[in-house]
C-alpha positions as CSV (number, residue, x, y, z in Angstrom):
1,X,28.4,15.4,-15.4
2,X,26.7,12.8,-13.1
3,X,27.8,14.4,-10.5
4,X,26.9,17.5,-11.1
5,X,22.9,16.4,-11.5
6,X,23.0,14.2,-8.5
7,X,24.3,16.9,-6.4
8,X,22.0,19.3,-7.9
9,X,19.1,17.5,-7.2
10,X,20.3,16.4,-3.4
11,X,17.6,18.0,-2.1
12,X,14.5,16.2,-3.5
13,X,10.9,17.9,-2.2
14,X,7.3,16.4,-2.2
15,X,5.9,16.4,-5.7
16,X,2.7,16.9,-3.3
17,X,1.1,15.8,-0.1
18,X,-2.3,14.9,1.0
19,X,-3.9,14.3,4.6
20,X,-7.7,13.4,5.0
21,X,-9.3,13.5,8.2
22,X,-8.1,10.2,10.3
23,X,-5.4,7.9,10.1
24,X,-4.7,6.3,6.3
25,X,-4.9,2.7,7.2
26,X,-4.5,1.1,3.6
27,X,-3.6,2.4,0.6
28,X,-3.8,0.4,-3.3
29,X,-3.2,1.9,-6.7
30,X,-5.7,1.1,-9.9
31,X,-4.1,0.2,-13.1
32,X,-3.8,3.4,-14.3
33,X,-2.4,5.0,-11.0
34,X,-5.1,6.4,-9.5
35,X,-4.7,6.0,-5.6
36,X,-7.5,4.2,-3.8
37,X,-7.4,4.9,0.0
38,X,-9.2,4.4,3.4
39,X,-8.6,6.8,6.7
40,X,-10.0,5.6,9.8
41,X,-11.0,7.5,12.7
42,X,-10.6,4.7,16.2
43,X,-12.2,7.1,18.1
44,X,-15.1,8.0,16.7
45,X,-15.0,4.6,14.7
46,X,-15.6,5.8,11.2
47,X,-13.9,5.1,8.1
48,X,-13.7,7.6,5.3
49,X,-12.4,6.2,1.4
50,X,-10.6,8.5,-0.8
51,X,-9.1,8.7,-4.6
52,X,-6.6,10.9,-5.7
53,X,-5.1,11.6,-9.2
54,X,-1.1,10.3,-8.7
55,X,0.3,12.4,-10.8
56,X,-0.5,16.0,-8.9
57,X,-2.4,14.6,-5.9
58,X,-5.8,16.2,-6.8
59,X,-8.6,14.4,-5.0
60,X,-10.9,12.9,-7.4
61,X,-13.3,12.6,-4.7
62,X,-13.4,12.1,-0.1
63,X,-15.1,11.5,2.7
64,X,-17.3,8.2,1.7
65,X,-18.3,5.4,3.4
66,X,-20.1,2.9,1.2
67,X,-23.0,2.3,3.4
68,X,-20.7,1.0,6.4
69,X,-19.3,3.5,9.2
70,X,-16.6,1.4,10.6
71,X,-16.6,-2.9,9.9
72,X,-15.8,-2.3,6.1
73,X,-12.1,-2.4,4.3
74,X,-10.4,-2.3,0.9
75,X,-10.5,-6.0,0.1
76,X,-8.5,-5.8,-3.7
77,X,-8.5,-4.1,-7.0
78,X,-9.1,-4.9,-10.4
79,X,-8.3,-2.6,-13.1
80,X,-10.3,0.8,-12.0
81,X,-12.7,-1.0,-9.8
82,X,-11.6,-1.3,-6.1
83,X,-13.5,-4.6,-4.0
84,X,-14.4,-3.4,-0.7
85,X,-15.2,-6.3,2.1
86,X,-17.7,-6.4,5.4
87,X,-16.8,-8.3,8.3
88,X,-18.4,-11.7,9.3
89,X,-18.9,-10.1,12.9
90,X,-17.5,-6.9,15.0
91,X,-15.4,-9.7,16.5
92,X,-14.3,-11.8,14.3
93,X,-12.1,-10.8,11.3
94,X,-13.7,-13.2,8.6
95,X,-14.4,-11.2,5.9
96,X,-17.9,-11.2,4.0
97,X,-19.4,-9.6,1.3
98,X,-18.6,-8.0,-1.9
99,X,-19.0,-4.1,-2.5
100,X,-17.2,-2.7,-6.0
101,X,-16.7,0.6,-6.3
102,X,-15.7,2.7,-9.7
103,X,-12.2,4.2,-8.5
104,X,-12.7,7.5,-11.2
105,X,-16.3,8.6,-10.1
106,X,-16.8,6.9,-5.9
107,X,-19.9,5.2,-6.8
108,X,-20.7,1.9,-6.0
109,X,-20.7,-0.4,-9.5
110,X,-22.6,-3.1,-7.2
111,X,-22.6,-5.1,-4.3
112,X,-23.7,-8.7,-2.5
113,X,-23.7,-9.4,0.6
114,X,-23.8,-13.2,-0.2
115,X,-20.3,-13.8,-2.2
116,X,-17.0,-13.8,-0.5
117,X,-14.1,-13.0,-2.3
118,X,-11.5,-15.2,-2.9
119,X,-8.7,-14.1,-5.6
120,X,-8.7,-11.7,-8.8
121,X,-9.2,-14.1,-12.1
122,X,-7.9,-11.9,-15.0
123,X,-10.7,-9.4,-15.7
124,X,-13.3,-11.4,-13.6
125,X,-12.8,-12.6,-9.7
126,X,-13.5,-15.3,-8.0
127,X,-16.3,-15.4,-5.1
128,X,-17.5,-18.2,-2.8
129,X,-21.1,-18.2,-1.7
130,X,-22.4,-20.1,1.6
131,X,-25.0,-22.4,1.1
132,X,-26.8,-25.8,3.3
133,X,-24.5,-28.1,1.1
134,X,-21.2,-26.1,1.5
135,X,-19.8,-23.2,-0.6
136,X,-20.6,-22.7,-4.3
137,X,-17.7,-21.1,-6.5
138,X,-18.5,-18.9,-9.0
139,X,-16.5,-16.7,-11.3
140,X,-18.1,-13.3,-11.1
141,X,-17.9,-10.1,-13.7
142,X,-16.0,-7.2,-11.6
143,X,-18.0,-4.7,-13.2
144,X,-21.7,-5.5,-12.9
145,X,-21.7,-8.6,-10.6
146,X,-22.7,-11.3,-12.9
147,X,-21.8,-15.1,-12.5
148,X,-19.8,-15.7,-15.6
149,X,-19.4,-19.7,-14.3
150,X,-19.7,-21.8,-11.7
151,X,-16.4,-23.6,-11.0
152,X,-15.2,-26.5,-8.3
153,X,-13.9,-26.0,-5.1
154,X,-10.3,-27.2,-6.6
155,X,-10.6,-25.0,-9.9
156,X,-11.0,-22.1,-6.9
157,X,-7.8,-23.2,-5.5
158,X,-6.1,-23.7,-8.4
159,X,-7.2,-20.0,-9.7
160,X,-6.6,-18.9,-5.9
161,X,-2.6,-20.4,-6.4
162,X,-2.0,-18.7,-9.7
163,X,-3.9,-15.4,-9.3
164,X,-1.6,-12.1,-9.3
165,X,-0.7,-10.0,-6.0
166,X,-3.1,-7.6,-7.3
167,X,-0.3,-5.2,-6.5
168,X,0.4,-2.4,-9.2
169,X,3.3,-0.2,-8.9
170,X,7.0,-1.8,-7.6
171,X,6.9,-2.6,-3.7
172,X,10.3,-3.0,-1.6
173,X,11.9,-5.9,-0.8
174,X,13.3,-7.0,2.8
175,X,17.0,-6.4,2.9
176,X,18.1,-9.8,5.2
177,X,21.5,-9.3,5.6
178,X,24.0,-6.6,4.3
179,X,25.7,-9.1,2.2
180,X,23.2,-9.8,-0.3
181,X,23.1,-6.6,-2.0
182,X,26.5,-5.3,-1.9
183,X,26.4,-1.8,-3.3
184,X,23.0,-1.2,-1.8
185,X,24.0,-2.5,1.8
186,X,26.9,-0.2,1.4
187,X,24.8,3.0,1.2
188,X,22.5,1.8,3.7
189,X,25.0,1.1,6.1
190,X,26.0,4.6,5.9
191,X,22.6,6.5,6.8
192,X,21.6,4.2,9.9
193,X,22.7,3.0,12.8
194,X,23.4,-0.6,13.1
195,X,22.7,-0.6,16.8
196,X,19.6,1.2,16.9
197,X,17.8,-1.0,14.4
198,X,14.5,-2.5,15.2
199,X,13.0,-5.2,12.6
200,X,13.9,-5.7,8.6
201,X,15.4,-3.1,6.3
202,X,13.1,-2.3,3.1
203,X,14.6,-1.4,-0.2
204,X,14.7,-0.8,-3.8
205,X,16.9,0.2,-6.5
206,X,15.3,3.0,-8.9
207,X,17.8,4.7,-11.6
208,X,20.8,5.5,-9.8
209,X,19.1,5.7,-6.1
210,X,18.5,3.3,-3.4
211,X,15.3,3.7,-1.7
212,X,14.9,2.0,1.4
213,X,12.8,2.5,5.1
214,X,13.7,1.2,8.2
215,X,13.3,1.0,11.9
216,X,15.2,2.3,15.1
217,X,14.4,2.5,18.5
218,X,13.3,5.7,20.2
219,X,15.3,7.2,22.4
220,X,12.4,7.7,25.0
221,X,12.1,4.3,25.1
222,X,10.6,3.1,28.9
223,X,11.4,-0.5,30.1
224,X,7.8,-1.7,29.6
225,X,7.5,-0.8,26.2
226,X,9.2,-1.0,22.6
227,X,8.6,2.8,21.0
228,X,10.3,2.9,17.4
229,X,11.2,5.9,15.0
230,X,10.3,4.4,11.4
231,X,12.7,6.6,8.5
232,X,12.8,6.7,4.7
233,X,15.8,7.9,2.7
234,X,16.8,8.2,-0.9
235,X,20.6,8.4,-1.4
236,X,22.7,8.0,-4.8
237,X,24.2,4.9,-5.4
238,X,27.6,5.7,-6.3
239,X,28.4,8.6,-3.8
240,X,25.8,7.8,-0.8
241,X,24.8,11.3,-1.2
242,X,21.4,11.7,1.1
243,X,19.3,13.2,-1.2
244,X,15.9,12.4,0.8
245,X,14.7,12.0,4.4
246,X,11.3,11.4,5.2
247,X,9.7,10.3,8.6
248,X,7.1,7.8,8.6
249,X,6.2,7.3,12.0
250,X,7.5,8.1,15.4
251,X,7.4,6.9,18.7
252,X,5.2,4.1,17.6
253,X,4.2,0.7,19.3
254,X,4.3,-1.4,15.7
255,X,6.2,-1.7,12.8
256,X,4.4,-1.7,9.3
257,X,5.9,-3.1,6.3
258,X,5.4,-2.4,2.4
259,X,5.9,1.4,3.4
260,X,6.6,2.3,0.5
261,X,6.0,2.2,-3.2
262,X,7.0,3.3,-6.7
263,X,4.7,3.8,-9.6
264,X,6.6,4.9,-12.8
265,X,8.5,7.6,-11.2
266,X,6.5,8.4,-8.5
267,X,6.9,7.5,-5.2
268,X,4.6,7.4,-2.5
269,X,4.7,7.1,1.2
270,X,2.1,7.5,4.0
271,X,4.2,9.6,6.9
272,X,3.3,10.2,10.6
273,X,-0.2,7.6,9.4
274,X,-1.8,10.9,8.2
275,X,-0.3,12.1,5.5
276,X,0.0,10.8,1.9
277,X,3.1,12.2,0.1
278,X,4.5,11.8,-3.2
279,X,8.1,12.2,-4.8
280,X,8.8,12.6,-8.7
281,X,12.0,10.5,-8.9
282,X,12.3,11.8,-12.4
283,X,15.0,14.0,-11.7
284,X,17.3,10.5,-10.8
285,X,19.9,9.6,-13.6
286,X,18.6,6.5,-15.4
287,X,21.6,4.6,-13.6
């Protein structure tokens, strides 16, 4: 019987897919799954944020900039409110600057360009602020900007050490060597080619399905340069039955990492850097 519903569902498709106008350079996830995103444009140096619903991909809103056309970036997330950063200078990637913005509606909650962040705090965050005598730490209310406390530079550090990824969602993990995970390594093995491979291997177990991305060398390669075909694939555990292929970039100069992620049983990947698409893994046998 396990058979049967692997092989039936061997074919997975896009639950949905979604491309705004530029590349998608970042990409985060609120705590209730909404999907928080920026798309930048190098040629006309804009950036445009989006936020989608992740279950069916409806856009809850597009096409904002927060005040900033280019020098401005997705900086963390806490609960529904996403903490957008400035830069210290065009040339210089210091950051500066808080802006929080309500992921639901795309309006800005508050902002200051004094604070710097520093790390999420449970339901608060920490922020530094420059003054003559040094910086001044301060815990700071995500949703309206208030100082809640002014702390020490080592109760910042300490906060900074123990403060979560921010992450929401599962995110793969580097496969080092094909020894470490056995079964997985297995599959792997059989859907790429050893000699082509350029960088780590990224995977995850979900159900009865390894998920995993990784990297091989175009075949238009020229001697001057390093151009790379980046895949992802979904096969069965137990039979190495592909049941997905996707293509997440190719012929590129770089390799990105985390390219991938799993929120309940959604998956979503950002392919060709302009298009975010989404797989419902619940079709997979528990495992």
């Amino acid at each position: 019987m396990l058979l049967s519903l692997v092989h039936k569902r061997a074919k997975l498709q896009p639950a949905w897919r979604f491309s705004p106008e530029g590349i998608i350079w970042r990409v985060v996830l609120t705590d209730s799954g909404r999907i928080f995103g920026e798309a930048r444009n190098p040629e006309k140096k804009t950036v445009r944020f989006f936020a989608l619903d992740s279950p069916d991909g409806k856009p809850l809103w597009r096409g904002k900039n927060f005040g900033e056309q280019w020098w401005i970036g997705i900086e963390g997330v806490s609960g529904e409110t996403v903490l957008l950063h400035k830069y210290a200078t065009p040339s210089m990637p210091e950051h500066k600057s808080i802006i929080a913005v309500d992921a639901h509606q795309g309006n800005i909650l508050w902002s200051d360009d004094d604070l710097r962040f520093e790390c999420i705090a449970g339901d608060s965050l920490v922020a530094s602020r420059s003054t003559v005598l040094g910086p001044t730490f301060h815990v700071v209310n995500v949703t309206d900007g208030s100082v809640e406390s002014t702390i020490s530079e080592s109760e910042a550090l300490q906060l900074r050490r123990i403060s979560p990824s921010q992450r929401v969602g599962r995110m793969p993990v580097t496969l080092a060597n094909f020894e470490e995970a056995r079964e997985s390594a297995d599959v792997i093995r059989r859907h790429c080619d050893e000699g082509r491979l350029v960088g780590n291997i990224e995977y995850m177990e979900h159900g009865s399905a390894v998920i995993f991305s990784y990297h091989e060398r175009n075949p238009a390669n020229a001697n001057e340069s390093l151009l790379v075909d980046s895949k992802m694939k979904i096969a069965d555990k137990s039979t190495a039955t592909l049941l997905y292929e996707g293509s997440l970039a190719s012929g590129s100069t770089s390799i990105v990492s985390d390219s991938f992620l799993v929120y309940d049983n959604m998956l979503v990947y950002v392919s060709e850097r302009t298009t975010l698409t989404a797989l419902d893994l619940n079709g997979l046998h528990p495992g």
